[in-house]
C-alpha positions in Angstrom: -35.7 -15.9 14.6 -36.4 -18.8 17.5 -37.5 -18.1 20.4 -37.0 -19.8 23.7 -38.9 -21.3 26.4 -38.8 -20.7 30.6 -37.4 -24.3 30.9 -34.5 -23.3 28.2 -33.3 -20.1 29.7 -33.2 -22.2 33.4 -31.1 -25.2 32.1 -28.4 -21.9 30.5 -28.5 -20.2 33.6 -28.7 -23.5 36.4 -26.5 -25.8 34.0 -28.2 -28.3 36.5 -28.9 -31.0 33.7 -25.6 -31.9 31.0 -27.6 -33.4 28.7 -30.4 -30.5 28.6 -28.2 -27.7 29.1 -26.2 -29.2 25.5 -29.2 -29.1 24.2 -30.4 -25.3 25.0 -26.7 -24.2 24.0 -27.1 -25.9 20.4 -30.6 -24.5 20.0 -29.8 -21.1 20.9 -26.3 -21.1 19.0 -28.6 -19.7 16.0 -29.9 -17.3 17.8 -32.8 -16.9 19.4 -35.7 -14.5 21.4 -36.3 -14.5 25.0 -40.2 -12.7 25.5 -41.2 -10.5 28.5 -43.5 -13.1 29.9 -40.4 -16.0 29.6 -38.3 -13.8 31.0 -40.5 -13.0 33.9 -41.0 -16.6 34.2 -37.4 -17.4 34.8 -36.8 -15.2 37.2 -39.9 -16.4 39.1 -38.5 -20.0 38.5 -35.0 -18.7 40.1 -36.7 -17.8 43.0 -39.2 -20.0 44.2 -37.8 -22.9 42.7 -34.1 -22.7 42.8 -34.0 -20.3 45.7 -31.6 -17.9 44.2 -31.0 -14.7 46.0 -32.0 -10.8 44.3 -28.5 -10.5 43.3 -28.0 -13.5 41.6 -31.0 -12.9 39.8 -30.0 -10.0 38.4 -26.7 -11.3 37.3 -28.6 -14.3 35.5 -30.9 -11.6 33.9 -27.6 -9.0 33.3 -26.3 -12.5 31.6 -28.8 -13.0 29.4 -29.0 -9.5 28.0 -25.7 -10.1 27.1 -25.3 -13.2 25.5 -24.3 -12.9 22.0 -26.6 -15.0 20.7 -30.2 -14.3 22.5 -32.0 -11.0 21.8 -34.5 -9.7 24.4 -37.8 -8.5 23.9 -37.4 -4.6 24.6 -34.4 -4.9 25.8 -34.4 -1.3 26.8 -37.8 -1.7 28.8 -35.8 -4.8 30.6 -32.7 -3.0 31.4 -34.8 -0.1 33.3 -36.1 -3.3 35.2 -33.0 -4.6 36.3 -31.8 -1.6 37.5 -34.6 -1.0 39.6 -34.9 -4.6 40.9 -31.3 -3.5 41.8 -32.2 -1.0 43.5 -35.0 -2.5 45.1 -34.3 -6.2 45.5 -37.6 -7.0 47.7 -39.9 -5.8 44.4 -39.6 -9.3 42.5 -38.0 -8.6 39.2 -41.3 -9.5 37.4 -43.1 -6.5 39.5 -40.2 -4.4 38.2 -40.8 -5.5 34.6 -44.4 -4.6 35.1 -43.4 -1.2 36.4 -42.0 -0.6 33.2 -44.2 -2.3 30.7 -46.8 0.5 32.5 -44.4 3.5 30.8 -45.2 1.8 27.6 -48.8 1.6 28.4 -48.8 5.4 29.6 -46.8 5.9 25.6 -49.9 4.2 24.5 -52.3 6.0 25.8 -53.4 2.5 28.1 -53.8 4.0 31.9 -54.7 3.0 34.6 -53.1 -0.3 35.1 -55.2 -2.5 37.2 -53.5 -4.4 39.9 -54.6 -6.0 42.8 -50.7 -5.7 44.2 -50.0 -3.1 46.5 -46.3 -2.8 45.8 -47.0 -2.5 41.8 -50.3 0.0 43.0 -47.2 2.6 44.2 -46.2 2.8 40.7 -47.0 6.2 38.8 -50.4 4.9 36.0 -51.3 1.9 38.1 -54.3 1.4 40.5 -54.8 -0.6 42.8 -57.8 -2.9 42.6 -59.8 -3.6 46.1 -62.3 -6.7 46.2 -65.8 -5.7 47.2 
């Protein structure tokens, strides 16, 4: 399967471009796979960029999960994301993401998570980092 780029999944969700958002739509009408770090990308990209707010956000993530024709990397890991960006709106959906991804590092036996972030540092298996 194909897989998509940041600048892909933003022309889907923004449609801010005809002539590129034509050309994601007949690219991904084969299907195609969105990764964890694309994903987190976009929604970074929807932020800072486009200045959308949490909630629509998570409706452009809820959208892509269920598009018929993109499948997401874990899409069980991502789902347990959303609903806590949900949840918690001010943690950045990436942050959420990572919150997760460290459950599948705790599965595989890869604690602590090192982060210099002190919302992320809350999370049960990370540690916070401090700078000499």
């Amino acid at each position: 399967m194909r897989a998509v780029d940041t600048n892909v999944l933003v022309r889907l969700i923004t449609r801010d471009d005809r002539k590129r958002v034509e050309a994601a739509e007949s690219f991904v009408e084969k299907g195609a796979w969105i990764s964890h770090l694309v994903l987190a990308e976009t929604t970074w990209v929807l932020d800072s960029v486009c200045e959308l707010t949490a909630a629509q956000i998570a409706t452009a993530v809820e959208m892509l999960t269920n598009h018929e024709q993109l499948t997401i990397q874990d899409p069980d890991v991502v789902a347990l994301a959303l609903d806590s960006f949900r949840k918690r709106p001010t943690v950045c959906f990436s942050d959420n993401l990572i919150v997760e991804i460290v459950e599948i590092a705790r599965k595989n036996g890869h604690l602590p998570v090192g982060t210099f972030d002190r919302d992320l540092a809350r999370a049960d298996g990370a540690q916070r980092l401090r700078a000499p």
